[in-house]
C-alpha positions, -999 to 999 in steps of 0.1 A, spaced: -153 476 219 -189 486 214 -202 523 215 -215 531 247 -251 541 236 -271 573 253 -303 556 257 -338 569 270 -361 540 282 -400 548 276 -423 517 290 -452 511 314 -464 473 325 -447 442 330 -438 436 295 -418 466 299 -401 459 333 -389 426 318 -369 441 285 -357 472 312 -343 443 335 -324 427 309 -309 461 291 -299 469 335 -281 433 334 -262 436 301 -251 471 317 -265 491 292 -265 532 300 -300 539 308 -298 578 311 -334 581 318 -369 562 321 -399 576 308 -434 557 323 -469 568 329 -479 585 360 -490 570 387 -524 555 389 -552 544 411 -549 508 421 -563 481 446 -593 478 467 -579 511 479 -578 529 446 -540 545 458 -518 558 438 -492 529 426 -461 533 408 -456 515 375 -439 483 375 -410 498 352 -407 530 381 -400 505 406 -373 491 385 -361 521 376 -357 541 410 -342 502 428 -318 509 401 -312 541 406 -319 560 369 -339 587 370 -379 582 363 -397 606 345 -436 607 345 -450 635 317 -489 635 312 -485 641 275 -456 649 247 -481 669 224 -481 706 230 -458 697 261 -424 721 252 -410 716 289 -413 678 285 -396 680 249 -370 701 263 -358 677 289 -352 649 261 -338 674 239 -313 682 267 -301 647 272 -291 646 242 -300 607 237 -283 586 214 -316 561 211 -346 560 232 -362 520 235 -399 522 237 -423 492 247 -457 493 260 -453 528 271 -489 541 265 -484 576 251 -486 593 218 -449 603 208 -448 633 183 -427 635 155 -406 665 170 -396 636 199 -393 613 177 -366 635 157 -348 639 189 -322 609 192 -297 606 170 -309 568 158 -343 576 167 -366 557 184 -371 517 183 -404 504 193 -405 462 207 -439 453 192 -456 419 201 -465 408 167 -455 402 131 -455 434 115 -476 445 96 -502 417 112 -515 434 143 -506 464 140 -526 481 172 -531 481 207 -539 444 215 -517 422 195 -510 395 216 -553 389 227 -563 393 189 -538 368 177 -552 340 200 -589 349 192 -581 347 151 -565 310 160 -532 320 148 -505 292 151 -473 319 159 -469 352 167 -437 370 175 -415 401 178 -409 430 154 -381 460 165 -391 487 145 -385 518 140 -409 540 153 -427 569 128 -453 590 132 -477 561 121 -495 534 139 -467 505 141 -458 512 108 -421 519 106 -394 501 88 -390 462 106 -357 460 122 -353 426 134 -380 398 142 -378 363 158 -412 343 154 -429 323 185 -451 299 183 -490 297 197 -497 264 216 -529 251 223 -527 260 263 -515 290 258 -534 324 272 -525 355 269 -507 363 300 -485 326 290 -483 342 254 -471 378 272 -444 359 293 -427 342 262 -429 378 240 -413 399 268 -385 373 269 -384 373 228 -383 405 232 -361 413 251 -335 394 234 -342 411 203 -336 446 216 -304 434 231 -293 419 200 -304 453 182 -283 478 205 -253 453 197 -255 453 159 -273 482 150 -251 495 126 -252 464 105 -287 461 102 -308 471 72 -341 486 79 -372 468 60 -400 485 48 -435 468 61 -462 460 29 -492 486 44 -511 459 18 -510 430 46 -513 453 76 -543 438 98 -547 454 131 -556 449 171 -581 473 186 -581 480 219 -600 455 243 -632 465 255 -645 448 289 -678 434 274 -658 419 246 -655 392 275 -699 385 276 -703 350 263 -724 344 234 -737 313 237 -745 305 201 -706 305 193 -690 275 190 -673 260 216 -642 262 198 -645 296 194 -656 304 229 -624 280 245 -600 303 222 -619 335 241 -612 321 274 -570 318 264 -578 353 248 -592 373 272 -568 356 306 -563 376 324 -579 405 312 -614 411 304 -620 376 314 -649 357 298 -682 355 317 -717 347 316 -746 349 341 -764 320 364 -791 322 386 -781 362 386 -749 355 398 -723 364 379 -695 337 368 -657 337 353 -644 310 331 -608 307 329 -599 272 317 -615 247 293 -613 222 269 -646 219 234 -657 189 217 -684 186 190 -712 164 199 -721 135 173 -752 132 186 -774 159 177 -783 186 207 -809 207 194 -832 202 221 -810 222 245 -803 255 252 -771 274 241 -758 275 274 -773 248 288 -755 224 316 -751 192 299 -736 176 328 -713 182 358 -686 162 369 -651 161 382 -639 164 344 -658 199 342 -686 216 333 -702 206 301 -721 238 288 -739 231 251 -726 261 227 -736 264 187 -727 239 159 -736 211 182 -708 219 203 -700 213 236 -674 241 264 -658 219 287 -652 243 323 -622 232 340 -619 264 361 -643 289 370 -645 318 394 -681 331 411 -684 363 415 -667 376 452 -649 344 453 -615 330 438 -607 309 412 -618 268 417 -610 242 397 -640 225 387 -641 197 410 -639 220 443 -671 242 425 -688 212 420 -688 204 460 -723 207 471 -740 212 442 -765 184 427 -787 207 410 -768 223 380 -780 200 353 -810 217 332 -797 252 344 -785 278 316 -760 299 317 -770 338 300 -756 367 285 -770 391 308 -783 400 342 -818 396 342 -841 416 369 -868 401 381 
């Protein structure tokens, strides 16, 4: 029979919910949740509760919502009185000291959506799309005071597709990764802890909103990987006719013929197999969805409905006032 582990639960978005939801089925003893505080959300801007507080409080295990850990004794006190065999951490979004860290007796173990040491950071799962990577995976580590840079627990390896996005790429991690964790909290005492090579560390900023602005002059290829990149969230967009626009699925081809005399950004043509938008290195962005500003998301042959005049017109990288 297996030790019945003490554990403290620190997580934030979806990702999060979905590991929590599998540690609540294989009855694991969550003593405590910790998750960011509630935030603005909606049209409304009210206050909404995490998606791992929900989970939590349907469960009935105690949510609690600090500010900060640093220079925050009241908040290090409560752990400290638990008296936590392990805490699980994923996606949680705060800065965990090393006197919290210290605090369970097998520390802390972080679920982190790469292939440690490669994207180490905040964005691992986005960055690994835009650099073309073929897989991607699921390191549990053992959290230090560093930057995703603790000793590699266990990993299982998942592979990019061509279709995928990120939110498709987020769905098949959570899953990975919650099977890991699981398998972690069930063998723990057998498992030798690896130390990462800092040598190949790469790592995943943070995503910025005009990271999604098109630049026309890109390839095609490298604009399409964008698009997966960046769904949902910053979304890529360009400007037409000062209207704002969204592009959230398409294909690239490179042109044989040559195509200097247009425009990077240039419709091309327009029909019910999308939007052909000339990009640089005589290559050509294929829209299959797209979203205009205020409206929802159309595939291309409901945009196209009503317009005849979109050949000739050019798509730019920023509002411009007349």
């Amino acid at each position: 029979m297996r030790d019945k582990l003490k554990i403290v639960f620190a997580g934030t978005p979806d990702i999060a919910k979905t590991v929590l939801e599998k540690l609540i089925i294989e009855k694991f003893q969550i003593d405590l949740v910790l998750t960011q505080p509630d935030r603005p959300a909606g049209r409304g801007m009210k206050l909404t509760p995490s998606p791992v507080k929900e989970l939590a409080i349907e469960n009935g295990i105690e949510v609690f919502q600090p500010i900060k850990f640093r220079n925050n004794p009241e908040a290090i006190q409560k752990i400290k009185d638990l008296q936590p065999d392990i805490m699980v951490v994923v996606a949680y979004g705060l800065i965990l000291p090393q006197e919290l860290l210290d605090i369970p007796k097998l520390g802390c173990v972080n679920i982190h959506v790469s292939l440690l040491p490669k994207w180490r950071g905040a964005a691992p799962i986005q960055r690994a799309l835009l650099a073309g990577d073929s897989k991607t995976g699921v390191t549990i580590m053992q959290m230090d005071a560093g930057l995703d840079t603790g000793d590699i627990l266990l990993v299982e390896e998942v592979d990019i597709n061509a279709h995928d996005t990120s939110q498709t790429l987020h769905d098949k991690l959570a899953k990975s990764g919650a099977t890991k964790i699981v398998e972690y909290l069930h063998n723990y005492k057998t498992i030798t802890p690896i130390k990462q090579d800092d040598n190949q560390a790469t790592y995943a900023e943070k995503l910025l909103k005009n990271e999604g602005l098109i630049n026309w002059s890109e390839s095609a290829e490298l604009i399409e990987r964008k698009i997966r990149g960046y769904n949902p969230f910053p979304g890529m967009y360009a400007y037409l006719d000062g209207k704002l626009y969204k592009f959230w699925q398409s294909t690239w081809y490179y042109d044989n013929t040559p195509i200097k005399n247009y425009n990077s950004g240039e419709i091309i043509k327009a029909d019910i197999d999308g939007l052909h938008i000339a990009c640089g290195c005589n290559s050509v962005l294929v829209i299959k969805e797209i979203q205009e500003a205020s409206s929802k998301r159309k595939p291309i042959d409901v945009f196209l409905q009503g317009k005849d005049n979109l050949i000739g017109q050019v798509f730019v990288s920023e509002l411009v006032s007349e």
